[in-house]
N, C-alpha and C positions, 0 to 999 in steps of 0.2 A: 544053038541053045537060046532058047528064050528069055527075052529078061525079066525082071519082077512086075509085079503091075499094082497100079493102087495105092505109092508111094502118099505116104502123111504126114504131116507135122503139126504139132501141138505143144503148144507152150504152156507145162506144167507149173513152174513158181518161172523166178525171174531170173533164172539160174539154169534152169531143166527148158530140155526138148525131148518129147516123147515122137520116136517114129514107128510106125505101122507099115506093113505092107502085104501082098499078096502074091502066092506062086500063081506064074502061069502057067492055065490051064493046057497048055503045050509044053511043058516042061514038065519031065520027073528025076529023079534020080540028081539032088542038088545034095550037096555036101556043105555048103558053104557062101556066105553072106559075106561082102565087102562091099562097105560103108563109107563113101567119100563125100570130103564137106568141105565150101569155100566158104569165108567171110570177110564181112565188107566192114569196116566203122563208122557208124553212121553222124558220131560227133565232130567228126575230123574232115573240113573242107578238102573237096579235090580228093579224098581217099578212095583206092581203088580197089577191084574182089582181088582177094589170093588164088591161086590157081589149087582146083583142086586137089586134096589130099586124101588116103588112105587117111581113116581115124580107127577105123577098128575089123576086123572081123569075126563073125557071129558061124557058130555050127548051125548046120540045118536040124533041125524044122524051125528054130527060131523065127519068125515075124516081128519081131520087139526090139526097137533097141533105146536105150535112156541115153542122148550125152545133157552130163551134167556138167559141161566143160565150156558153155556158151557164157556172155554174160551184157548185161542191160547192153543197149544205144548200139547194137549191131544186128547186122543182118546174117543170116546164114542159110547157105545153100546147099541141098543134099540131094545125092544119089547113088544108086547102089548095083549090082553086080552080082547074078547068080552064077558058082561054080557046081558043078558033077564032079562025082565022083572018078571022072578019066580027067577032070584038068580040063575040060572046056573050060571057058568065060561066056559069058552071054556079054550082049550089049548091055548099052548103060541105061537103067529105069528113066522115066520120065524127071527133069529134075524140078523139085521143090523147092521155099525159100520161105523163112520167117525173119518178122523183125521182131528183135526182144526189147520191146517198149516198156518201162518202166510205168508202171499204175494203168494203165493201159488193155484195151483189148488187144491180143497179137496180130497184126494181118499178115496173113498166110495164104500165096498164092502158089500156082502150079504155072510154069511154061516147059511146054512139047517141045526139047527138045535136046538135042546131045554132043 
Protein backbone atom coordinates (compact mmCIF):
# COMPACT_ATOMS: atom_id res chain seq x y z
CA UNK A 1 0.00 0.00 0.00
CA UNK A 2 1.15 3.23 -0.83
CA UNK A 3 1.53 6.04 1.46
CA UNK A 4 0.26 9.62 1.06
CA UNK A 5 2.31 12.18 -0.77
CA UNK A 6 2.49 15.88 -0.60
CA UNK A 7 2.28 16.22 3.18
CA UNK A 8 1.90 20.24 4.38
CA UNK A 9 1.79 22.33 6.92
CA UNK A 10 0.59 25.77 7.71
CA UNK A 11 0.36 27.67 10.43
CA UNK A 12 -3.06 29.24 10.60
CA UNK A 13 -3.29 31.84 14.03
CA UNK A 14 -0.90 30.79 16.72
CA UNK A 15 -2.74 28.21 18.00
CA UNK A 16 -3.76 26.19 14.55
CA UNK A 17 -1.91 24.01 12.09
CA UNK A 18 -3.54 23.40 9.01
CA UNK A 19 -2.40 19.85 7.18
CA UNK A 20 -3.04 18.96 3.53
CA UNK A 21 -2.24 16.09 1.75
CA UNK A 22 -2.41 13.93 -1.42
CA UNK A 23 -3.49 10.07 -2.37
CA UNK A 24 -1.13 8.44 -4.17
CA UNK A 25 -1.48 7.89 -7.46
CA UNK A 26 -0.77 4.03 -6.82
CA UNK A 27 -3.16 3.70 -4.14
CA UNK A 28 -7.05 3.18 -4.15
CA UNK A 29 -9.37 1.80 -2.13
CA UNK A 30 -8.20 3.83 1.42
CA UNK A 31 -10.57 3.85 4.12
CA UNK A 32 -8.77 5.76 6.48
CA UNK A 33 -6.17 8.41 7.59
CA UNK A 34 -3.71 8.31 10.67
CA UNK A 35 -2.20 11.30 11.74
CA UNK A 36 0.94 11.15 14.00
CA UNK A 37 2.74 14.25 15.65
CA UNK A 38 5.94 14.69 17.59
CA UNK A 39 6.91 17.92 19.69
CA UNK A 40 9.68 19.52 20.69
CA UNK A 41 9.73 22.97 23.31
CA UNK A 42 11.49 25.16 21.90
CA UNK A 43 11.75 27.53 25.26
CA UNK A 44 13.11 24.89 27.26
CA UNK A 45 17.05 24.35 27.10
CA UNK A 46 18.41 20.74 26.32
CA UNK A 47 14.51 19.81 25.52
CA UNK A 48 14.00 16.87 23.47
CA UNK A 49 11.11 15.61 20.49
CA UNK A 50 8.48 13.22 21.95
CA UNK A 51 8.28 10.16 20.11
CA UNK A 52 5.72 9.90 17.96
CA UNK A 53 1.91 9.77 18.56
CA UNK A 54 -1.34 8.81 17.04
CA UNK A 55 -3.34 12.27 17.35
CA UNK A 56 -6.23 11.49 15.32
CA UNK A 57 -7.81 9.57 12.71
CA UNK A 58 -9.60 10.89 9.54
CA UNK A 59 -12.27 8.75 7.24
CA UNK A 60 -11.33 8.73 3.55
CA UNK A 61 -11.46 10.93 1.26
CA UNK A 62 -10.60 13.35 3.78
CA UNK A 63 -7.15 15.40 2.87
CA UNK A 64 -7.67 18.10 5.61
CA UNK A 65 -6.97 17.89 8.90
CA UNK A 66 -6.89 21.21 11.54
CA UNK A 67 -4.93 20.34 15.03
CA UNK A 68 -5.84 23.23 17.03
CA UNK A 69 -3.98 21.62 19.90
CA UNK A 70 -0.40 23.12 19.22
CA UNK A 71 0.72 26.14 20.95
CA UNK A 72 3.41 29.20 20.57
CA UNK A 73 7.56 28.32 21.20
CA UNK A 74 7.22 24.65 19.88
CA UNK A 75 8.01 22.80 17.16
CA UNK A 76 5.85 20.05 15.61
CA UNK A 77 6.31 17.23 13.55
CA UNK A 78 3.77 15.28 11.34
CA UNK A 79 3.13 12.29 9.61
CA UNK A 80 0.58 10.16 8.30
CA UNK A 81 -0.64 6.76 7.26
CA UNK A 82 -2.99 5.37 4.57
CA UNK A 83 -5.29 2.44 5.64
CA UNK A 84 -7.72 0.23 2.83
CA UNK A 85 -10.36 -0.98 3.21
CA UNK A 86 -8.86 -4.89 4.04
CA UNK A 87 -6.63 -3.27 6.97
CA UNK A 88 -3.36 -2.70 5.17
CA UNK A 89 -1.27 0.26 6.51
CA UNK A 90 0.87 1.90 3.99
CA UNK A 91 4.23 3.24 5.06
CA UNK A 92 4.79 6.46 6.78
CA UNK A 93 4.41 9.87 4.47
CA UNK A 94 7.35 11.95 4.19
CA UNK A 95 7.61 13.76 7.55
CA UNK A 96 7.03 17.53 7.98
CA UNK A 97 7.73 20.05 10.99
CA UNK A 98 6.68 23.59 11.94
CA UNK A 99 7.74 25.91 14.50
CA UNK A 100 4.93 27.96 16.11
CA UNK A 101 6.66 31.29 16.36
CA UNK A 102 4.82 33.83 18.05
CA UNK A 103 4.51 37.25 15.74
CA UNK A 104 6.30 35.69 13.35
CA UNK A 105 6.53 33.98 9.83
CA UNK A 106 6.34 30.00 10.61
CA UNK A 107 9.24 28.08 9.12
CA UNK A 108 8.11 25.11 7.69
CA UNK A 109 10.29 22.44 6.41
CA UNK A 110 10.05 18.97 4.99
CA UNK A 111 12.84 15.97 5.67
CA UNK A 112 12.63 12.56 3.61
CA UNK A 113 12.43 10.45 5.81
CA UNK A 114 10.75 7.67 8.13
Amino acid sequence: LASPVKLNVTQIHSTGVRMTWELNDETEDISEYKIFRSDLALNIPGATSSEFQLITTLDAPEFTYFDGTVSRNNRYTYKIQAVDSLGRISEFSEVVAIEMNPGSKPDMWEDKYQ
